[in-house]
N, C-alpha and C positions, 0 to 999 in steps of 0.2 A: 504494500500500500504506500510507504512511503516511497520507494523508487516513482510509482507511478502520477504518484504528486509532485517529485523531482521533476522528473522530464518535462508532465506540465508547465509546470513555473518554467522553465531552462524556452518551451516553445515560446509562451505568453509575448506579447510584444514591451518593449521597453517602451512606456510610459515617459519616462525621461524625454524618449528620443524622440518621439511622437510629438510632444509639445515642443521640444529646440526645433522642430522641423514646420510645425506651426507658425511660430513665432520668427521662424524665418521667413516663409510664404508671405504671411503680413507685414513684415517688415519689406519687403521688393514690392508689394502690392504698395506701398505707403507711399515710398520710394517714387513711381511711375506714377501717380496720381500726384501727387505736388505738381503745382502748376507754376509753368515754367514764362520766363517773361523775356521778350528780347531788350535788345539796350536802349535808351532812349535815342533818338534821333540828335547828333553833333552836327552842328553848322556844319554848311557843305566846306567852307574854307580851308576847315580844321580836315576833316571828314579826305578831303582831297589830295593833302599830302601823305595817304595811307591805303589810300583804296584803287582798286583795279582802273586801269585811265578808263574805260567806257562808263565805269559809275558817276563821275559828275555831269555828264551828256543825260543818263539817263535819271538822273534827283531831278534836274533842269525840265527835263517833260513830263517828269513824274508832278514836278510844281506846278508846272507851267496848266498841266491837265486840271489837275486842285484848283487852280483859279476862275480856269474855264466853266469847270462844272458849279463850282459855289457863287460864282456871281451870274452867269449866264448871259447869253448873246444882248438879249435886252436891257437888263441894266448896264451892261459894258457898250453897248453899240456895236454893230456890225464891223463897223474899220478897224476897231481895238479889239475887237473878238477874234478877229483874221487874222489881225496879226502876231498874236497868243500864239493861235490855233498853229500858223506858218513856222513860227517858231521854236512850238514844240514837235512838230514833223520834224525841222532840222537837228533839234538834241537830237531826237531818235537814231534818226538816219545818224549821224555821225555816234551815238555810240553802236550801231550797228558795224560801220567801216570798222570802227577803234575795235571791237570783240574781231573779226577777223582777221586785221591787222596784228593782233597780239597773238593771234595763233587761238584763241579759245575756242574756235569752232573754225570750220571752212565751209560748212554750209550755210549758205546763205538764210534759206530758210526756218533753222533753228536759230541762228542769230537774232533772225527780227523775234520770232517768236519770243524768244528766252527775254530780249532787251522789252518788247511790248510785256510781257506779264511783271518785268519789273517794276517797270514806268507805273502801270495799275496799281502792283503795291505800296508802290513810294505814293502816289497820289490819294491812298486810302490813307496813309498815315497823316498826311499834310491833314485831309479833309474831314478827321478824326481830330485832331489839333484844333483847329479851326470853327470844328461844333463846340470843343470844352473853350475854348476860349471868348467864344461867344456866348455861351451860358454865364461864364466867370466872371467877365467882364463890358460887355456889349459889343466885343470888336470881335472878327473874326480874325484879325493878322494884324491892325494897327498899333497897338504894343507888344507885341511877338517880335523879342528879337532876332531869335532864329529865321522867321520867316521872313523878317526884313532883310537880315545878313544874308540869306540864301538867294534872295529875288537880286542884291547888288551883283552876288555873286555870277548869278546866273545871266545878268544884261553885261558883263564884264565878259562871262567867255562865251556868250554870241558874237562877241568882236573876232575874237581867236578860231583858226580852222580846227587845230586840233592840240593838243597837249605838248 
C-alpha cells in the first residue's frame, strides 16, 4: 500500500511548477498588452539632421496635406489651395526620386506607394495635433511651435532641389 501511494505522489504533477509556469504565461500576457507609444513628433529641422534624406520631402506633404485637409479649398481659396496642393505633389515626387536614388527601392512603384502611405501618416499626426490644439487653445497651428518651425522649414526646402 504504501509503494502504491509512493508512485502516486512520484506521478502527481508538481504544483510548484504549475503555478511558476502560470505566473509566467501572465506575466508575457502583461508584457504584450502594455500599450506601446511612439515618440512624439521633433521639429523637422532637428528631425533632418538624422533621418533618411527622403523623410523631410515626405513630413513637407505629409504637412502640407494636414493643411489642405483642415482648412479646405474654401476657406483657403482656390489659388492658395493649388498651390499647397502643387507643392505637396512636389515633396512627394522628390522624396520618391531621393528613396531610389538612395538605393531603398528601385521600383518605382513601391517607392511612391511606400513614400504616399507615409505622407498619410505624417498628415494624421499633424491633423491629430491640430484637433488637441484646437480644443486646448482655439488655434489649430497658431501657437504651435512645431508647426510653425516645420511650415519655415518646409517653404525653405521648396527653394532647394534636393539635399
Amino acid at each position: 500500500m504504501k509503494i502504491s501511494l509512493i508512485v502516486k505522489l512520484a506521478r502527481a504533477p508538481n504544483y510548484m511548477q504549475i503555478y511558476k509556469m502560470r505566473l509566467f504565461f501572465i506575466a508575457i500576457l502583461l508584457l504584450f498588452s502594455l500599450p506601446s507609444f511612439a515618440q512624439e513628433m521633433r521639429p523637422l529641422a532637428d528631425a533632418f539632421r538624422t533621418s533618411a534624406k527622403p523623410y523631410p520631402f515626405v513630413r513637407c506633404g505629409g504637412l502640407y496635406q494636414a493643411f489642405l485637409e483642415w482648412t479646405g479649398k474654401e476657406r483657403m481659396g482656390a489659388e492658395v489651395f493649388n498651390l499647397y496642393e502643387a507643392s505637396m505633389k512636389e515633396f512627394l515626387a522628390a522624396a520618391v526620386m531621393q528613396s531610389i536614388q538612395d538605393g531603398m527601392t528601385d521600383n518605382l512603384q513601391v517607392a511612391i506607394e511606400s513614400n504616399l502611405r507615409d505622407a498619410r501618416n505624417i498628415a494624421d499626426l499633424y491633423l491629430s495635433r491640430f484637433e488637441r490644439n484646437y480644443a486646448a487653445v482655439g488655434q489649430a497651428f497658431g501657437e504651435d511651435h512645431l508647426v510653425s518651425s516645420d511650415m519655415i522649414f518646409c517653404m525653405d526646402l521648396s527653394q532647394k532641389p534636393t539635399r
